[in-house]
C-alpha positions in Angstrom: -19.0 24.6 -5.4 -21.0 23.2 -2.4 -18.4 23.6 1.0 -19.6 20.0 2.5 -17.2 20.4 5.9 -15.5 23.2 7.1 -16.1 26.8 8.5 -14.6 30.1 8.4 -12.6 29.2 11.2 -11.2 26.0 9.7 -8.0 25.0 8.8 -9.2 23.7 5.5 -12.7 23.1 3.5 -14.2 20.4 1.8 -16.7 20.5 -1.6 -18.3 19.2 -4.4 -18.2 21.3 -7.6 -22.4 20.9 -8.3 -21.7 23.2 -11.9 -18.6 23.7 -13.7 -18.5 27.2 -15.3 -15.3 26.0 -18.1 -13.7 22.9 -17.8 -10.5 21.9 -17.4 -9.0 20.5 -20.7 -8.1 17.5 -18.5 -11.7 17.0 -17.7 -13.3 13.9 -19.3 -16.1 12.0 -18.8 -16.4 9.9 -15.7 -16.4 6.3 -16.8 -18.8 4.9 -13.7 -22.4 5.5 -13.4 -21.6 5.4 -9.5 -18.8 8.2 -9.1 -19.2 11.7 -8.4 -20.4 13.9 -5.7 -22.7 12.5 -3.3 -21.9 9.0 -4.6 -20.0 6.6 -4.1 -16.2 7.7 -2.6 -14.1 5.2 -4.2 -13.1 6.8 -7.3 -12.6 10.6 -6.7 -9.9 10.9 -9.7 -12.6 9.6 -12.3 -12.9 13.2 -13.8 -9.7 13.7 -15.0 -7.8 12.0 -17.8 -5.2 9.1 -16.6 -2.4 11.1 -17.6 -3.5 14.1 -15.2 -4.0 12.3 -12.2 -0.7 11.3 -12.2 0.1 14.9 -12.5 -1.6 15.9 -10.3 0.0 13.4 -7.5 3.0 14.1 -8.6 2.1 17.6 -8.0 0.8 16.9 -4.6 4.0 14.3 -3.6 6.5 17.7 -4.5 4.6 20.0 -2.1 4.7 17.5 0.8 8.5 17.0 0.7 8.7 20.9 0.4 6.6 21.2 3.4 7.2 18.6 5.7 10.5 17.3 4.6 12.5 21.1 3.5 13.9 19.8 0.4 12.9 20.1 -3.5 11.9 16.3 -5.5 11.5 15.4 -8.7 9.3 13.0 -9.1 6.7 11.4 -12.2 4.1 8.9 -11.2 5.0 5.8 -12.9 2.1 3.7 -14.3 2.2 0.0 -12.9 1.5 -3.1 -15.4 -1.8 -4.8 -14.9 -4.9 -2.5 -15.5 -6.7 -1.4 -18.3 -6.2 2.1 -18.6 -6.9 2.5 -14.8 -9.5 0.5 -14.4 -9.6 -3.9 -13.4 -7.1 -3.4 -11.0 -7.8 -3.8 -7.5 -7.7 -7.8 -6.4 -8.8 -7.3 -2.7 -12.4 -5.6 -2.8 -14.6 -5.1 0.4 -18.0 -4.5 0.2 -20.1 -3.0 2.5 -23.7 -5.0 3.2 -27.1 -2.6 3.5 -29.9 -3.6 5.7 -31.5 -5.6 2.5 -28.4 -7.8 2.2 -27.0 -6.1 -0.9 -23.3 -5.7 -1.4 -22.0 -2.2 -3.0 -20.1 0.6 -1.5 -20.0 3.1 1.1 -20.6 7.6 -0.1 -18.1 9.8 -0.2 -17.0 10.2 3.6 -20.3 8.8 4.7 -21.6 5.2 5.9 -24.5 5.0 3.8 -24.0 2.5 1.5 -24.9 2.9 -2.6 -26.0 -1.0 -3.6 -23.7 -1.2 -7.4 -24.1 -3.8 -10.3 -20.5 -3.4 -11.0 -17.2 -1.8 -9.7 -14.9 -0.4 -12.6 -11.7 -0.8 -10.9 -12.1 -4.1 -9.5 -10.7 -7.5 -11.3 -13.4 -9.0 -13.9 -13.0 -11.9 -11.9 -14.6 -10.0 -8.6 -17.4 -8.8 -10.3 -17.8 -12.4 -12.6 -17.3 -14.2 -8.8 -21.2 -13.1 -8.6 -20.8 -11.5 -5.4 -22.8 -8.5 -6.3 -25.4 -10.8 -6.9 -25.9 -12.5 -4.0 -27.9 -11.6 -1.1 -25.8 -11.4 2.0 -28.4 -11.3 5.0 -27.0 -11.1 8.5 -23.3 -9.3 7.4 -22.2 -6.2 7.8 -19.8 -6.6 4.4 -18.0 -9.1 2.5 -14.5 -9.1 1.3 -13.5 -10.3 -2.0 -10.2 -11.8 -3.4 -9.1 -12.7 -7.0 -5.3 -14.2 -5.8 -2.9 -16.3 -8.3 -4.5 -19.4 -6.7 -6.1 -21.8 -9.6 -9.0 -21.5 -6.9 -10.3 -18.7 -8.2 -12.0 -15.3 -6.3 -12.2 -15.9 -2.7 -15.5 -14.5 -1.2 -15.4 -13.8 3.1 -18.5 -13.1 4.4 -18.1 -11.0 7.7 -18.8 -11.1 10.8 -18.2 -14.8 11.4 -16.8 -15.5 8.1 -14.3 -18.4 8.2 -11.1 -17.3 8.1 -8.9 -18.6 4.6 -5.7 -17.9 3.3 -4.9 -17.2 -1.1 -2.1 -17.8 -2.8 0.0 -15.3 -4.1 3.3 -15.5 -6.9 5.5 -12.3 -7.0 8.1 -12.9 -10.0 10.8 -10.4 -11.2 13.7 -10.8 -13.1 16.3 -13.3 -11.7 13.5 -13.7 -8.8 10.6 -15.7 -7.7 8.3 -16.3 -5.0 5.5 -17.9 -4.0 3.4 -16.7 -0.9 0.4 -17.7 1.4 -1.6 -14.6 2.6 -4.6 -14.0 4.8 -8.1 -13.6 2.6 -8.6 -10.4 4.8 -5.0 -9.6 5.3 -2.8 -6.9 3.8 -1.4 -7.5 0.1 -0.8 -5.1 -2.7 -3.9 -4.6 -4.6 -2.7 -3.7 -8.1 -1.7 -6.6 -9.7 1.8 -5.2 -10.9 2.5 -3.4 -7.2 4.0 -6.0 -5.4 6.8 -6.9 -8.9 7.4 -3.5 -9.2 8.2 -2.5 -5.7 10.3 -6.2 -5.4 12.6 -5.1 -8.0 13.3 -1.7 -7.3 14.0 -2.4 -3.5 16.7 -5.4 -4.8 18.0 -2.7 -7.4 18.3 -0.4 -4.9 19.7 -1.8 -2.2 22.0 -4.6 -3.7 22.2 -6.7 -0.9 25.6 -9.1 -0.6 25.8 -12.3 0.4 26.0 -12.5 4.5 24.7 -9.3 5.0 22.1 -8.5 8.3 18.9 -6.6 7.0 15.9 -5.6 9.2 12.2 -5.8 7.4 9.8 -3.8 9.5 6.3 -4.2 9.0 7.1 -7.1 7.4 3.6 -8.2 6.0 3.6 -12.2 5.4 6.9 -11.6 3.7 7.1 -10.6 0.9 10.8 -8.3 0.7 12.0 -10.8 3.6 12.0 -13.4 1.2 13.4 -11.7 -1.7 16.3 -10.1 0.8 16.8 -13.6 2.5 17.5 -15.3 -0.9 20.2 -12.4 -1.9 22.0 -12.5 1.4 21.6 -16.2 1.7 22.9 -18.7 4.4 25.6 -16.7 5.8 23.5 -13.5 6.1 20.4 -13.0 8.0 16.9 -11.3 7.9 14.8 -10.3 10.9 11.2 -9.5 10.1 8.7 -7.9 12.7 5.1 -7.8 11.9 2.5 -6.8 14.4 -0.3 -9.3 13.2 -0.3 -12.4 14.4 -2.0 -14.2 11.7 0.1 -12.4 9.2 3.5 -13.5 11.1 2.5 -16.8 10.9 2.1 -16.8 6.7 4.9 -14.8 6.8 7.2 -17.9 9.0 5.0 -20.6 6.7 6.2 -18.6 3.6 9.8 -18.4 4.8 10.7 -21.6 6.2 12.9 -22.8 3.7 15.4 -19.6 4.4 16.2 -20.7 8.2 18.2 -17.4 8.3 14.9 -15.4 8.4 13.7 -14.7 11.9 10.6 -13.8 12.8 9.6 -11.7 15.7 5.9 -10.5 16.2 5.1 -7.3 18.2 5.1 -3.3 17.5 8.1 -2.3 15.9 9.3 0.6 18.2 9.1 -2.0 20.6 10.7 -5.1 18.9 14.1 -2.5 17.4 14.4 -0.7 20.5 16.3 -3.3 21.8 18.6 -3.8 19.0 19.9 0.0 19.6 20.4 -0.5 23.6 22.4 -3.5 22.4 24.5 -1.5 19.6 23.3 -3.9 16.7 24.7 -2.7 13.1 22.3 -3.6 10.2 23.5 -3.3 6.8 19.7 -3.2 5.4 16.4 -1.8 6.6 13.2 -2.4 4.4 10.2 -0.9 6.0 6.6 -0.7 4.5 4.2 1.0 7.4 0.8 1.6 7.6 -0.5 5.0 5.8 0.1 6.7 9.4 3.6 6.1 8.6 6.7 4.9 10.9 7.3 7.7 13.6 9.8 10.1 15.0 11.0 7.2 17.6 11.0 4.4 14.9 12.7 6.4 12.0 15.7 7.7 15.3 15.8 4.2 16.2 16.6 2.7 12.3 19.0 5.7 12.1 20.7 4.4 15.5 21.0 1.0 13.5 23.8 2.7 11.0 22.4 0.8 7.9 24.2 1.6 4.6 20.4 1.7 3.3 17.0 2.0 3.8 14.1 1.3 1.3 11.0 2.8 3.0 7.5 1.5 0.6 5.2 4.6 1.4 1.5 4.3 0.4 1.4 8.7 1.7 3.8 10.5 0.6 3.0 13.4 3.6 3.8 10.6 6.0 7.1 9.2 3.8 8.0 13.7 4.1 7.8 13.6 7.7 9.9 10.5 8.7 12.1 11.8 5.6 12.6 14.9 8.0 13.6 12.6 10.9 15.9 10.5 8.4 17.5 13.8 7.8 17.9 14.1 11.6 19.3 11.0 12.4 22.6 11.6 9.2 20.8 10.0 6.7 19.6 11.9 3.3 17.2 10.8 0.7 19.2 9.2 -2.3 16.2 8.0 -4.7 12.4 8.7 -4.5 10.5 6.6 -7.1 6.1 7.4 -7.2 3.6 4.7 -8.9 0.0 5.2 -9.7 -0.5 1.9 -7.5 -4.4 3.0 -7.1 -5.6 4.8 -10.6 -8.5 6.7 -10.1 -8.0 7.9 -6.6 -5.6 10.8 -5.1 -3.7 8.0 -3.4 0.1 7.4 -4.8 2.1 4.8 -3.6 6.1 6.0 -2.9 9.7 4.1 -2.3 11.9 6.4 -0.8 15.7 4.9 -0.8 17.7 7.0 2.0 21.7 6.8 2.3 23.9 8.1 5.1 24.8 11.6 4.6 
């Protein structure tokens, strides 16, 4: 083991095993050429068989509700439809641009960029697009999109790309829904993530008919137009998104559910409001960014007195904290569901489905 960061004084280290002395019977083969230490830092599961990654998140979601949450979950990491054994998944790609105008990706923790042929985990249809292939002089990096559109991979070229949207279709049993996204904007990468998570927030939550449910961090839409349609016309959904191109989509893609309101801004900001006017909500969806929702946020949706809240986690040590201010504010965790949303890397995705205690 090479210690790459850290000290004796730190808090934690970080290494590349350079020799291993007996290996792991979980141990395999890495199936890229371009993972491994000092390469590139995509892929840092690639080592281990598929079942033992999920293992090991699983492993690693139980000792972050222990720690930062003060409460014992069982969990599996749930494989997701789509791939091919862990590999082809990931439909949104960006590569980084070297000073020749080649396309490939950045080291481990490092900016230098390794020029690839090939990425295992992306879609076929990003690699078949050709965009490896072509010599991108004067960008920094170039993302990549293979949407449900019939028009095919998507290539934005960066900076001073033109900006384009993709179409995406989400559908689930007794559901369907069709969606216009930003090329560059946020959407579930594995093809089977955005289904998957649908379904288990409708399951979970069973909204009624005329029921008032909050989505925070609502994306271009995706769960406020899946709620919208199960509380219909006498209900009503408020969605808050923080980017502006992403609230527009979002408003494009809802239009036909005049019920849905739309309100663009930071989300302690936009529900604080709600509280100092005592507004109930029967429903709160939230899906934040990996830094997670906050101690003020997670108080605030508490102060709300919803029946339920489905909170889409893509780290599980940020889903233990705000599960630890849930627990403050009388709510307790009912269901917590993991899927291997991103095979080949440490990262797990998590819905966590909390009900008043």
């Amino acid at each position: 083991m090479t210690i790459t960061e850290g000290g004796e004084d730190s808090r934690f280290l970080r290494g590349d095993a350079v020799e291993v002395l007996t290996a792991s019977p979980h141990r395999v083969d890495r199936p890229c050429p371009y993972a491994g230490p000092g390469r590139c830092g995509g892929c840092d599961f690639q080592h281990a068989s598929l079942a033992y990654q999920r293992d090991l998140k699983a492993a690693v979601v139980r000792e972050q509700f222990s720690r930062l949450a003060g409460i014992d979950v069982e969990v599996t990491v749930e494989p997701l439809p789509g791939d091919e054994d862990g590999l082809r998944w990931r439909s949104r790609v960006e590569f980084a641009v070297d000073d020749e105008g080649r396309a490939g990706l950045r080291k481990h923790r490092s900016h230098e960029i390794i020029p690839v042929a090939d990425c295992l985990i992306a879609d076929r249809r990003i690699v078949e697009s050709g965009v490896l292939d072509i010599t991108w002089t004067g960008y920094s990096g170039v993302d990549a999109v293979a949407p449900d559109d019939p028009q095919g991979v998507v290539l934005v070229a960066f900076p001073g790309g033109l900006e384009q949207s993709v179409g995406q279709r989400v559908e689930i049993s007794g559901w369907s829904g069709e969606f216009r996204v930003d090329a560059r904007g946020f959407w579930q990468v594995h093809p089977g993530a955005a289904p998957t998570f649908v379904s288990h927030v409708l399951d979970s939550l069973a909204p009624e008919p005329g029921e008032r449910v909050l989505d925070l961090y609502a994306g271009a839409g995706l769960f406020a137009a899946a709620l919208a349609d199960a509380v219909g016309p006498s209900g009503s959904v408020l969605a808050v998104e923080g980017d502006r191109r992403a609230v527009g989509h979002g408003a494009a893609n809802t239009a036909s559910r005049p019920w849905v309101e739309w309100r663009q801004g930071r989300v302690d900001r936009a529900i604080r409001p709600l509280v100092a006017q005592q507004i109930h909500a029967d429903l709160v969806v939230l899906d934040p960014p990996r830094s997670g929702a906050g101690r003020d946020v997670c108080r605030d949706i508490a102060a709300l007195t919803p029946r339920a809240i489905a909170y889409v986690a893509c780290d599980p040590a940020a889903l233990a904290r705000d599960t630890a201010y849930l627990q403050s504010g009388g709510y307790r965790l009912a269901s917590l569901r993991a899927f291997d949303a991103f095979p080949m890397t440490h990262h797990v995705e998590c819905v966590g489905v909390f009900a008043p205690a």
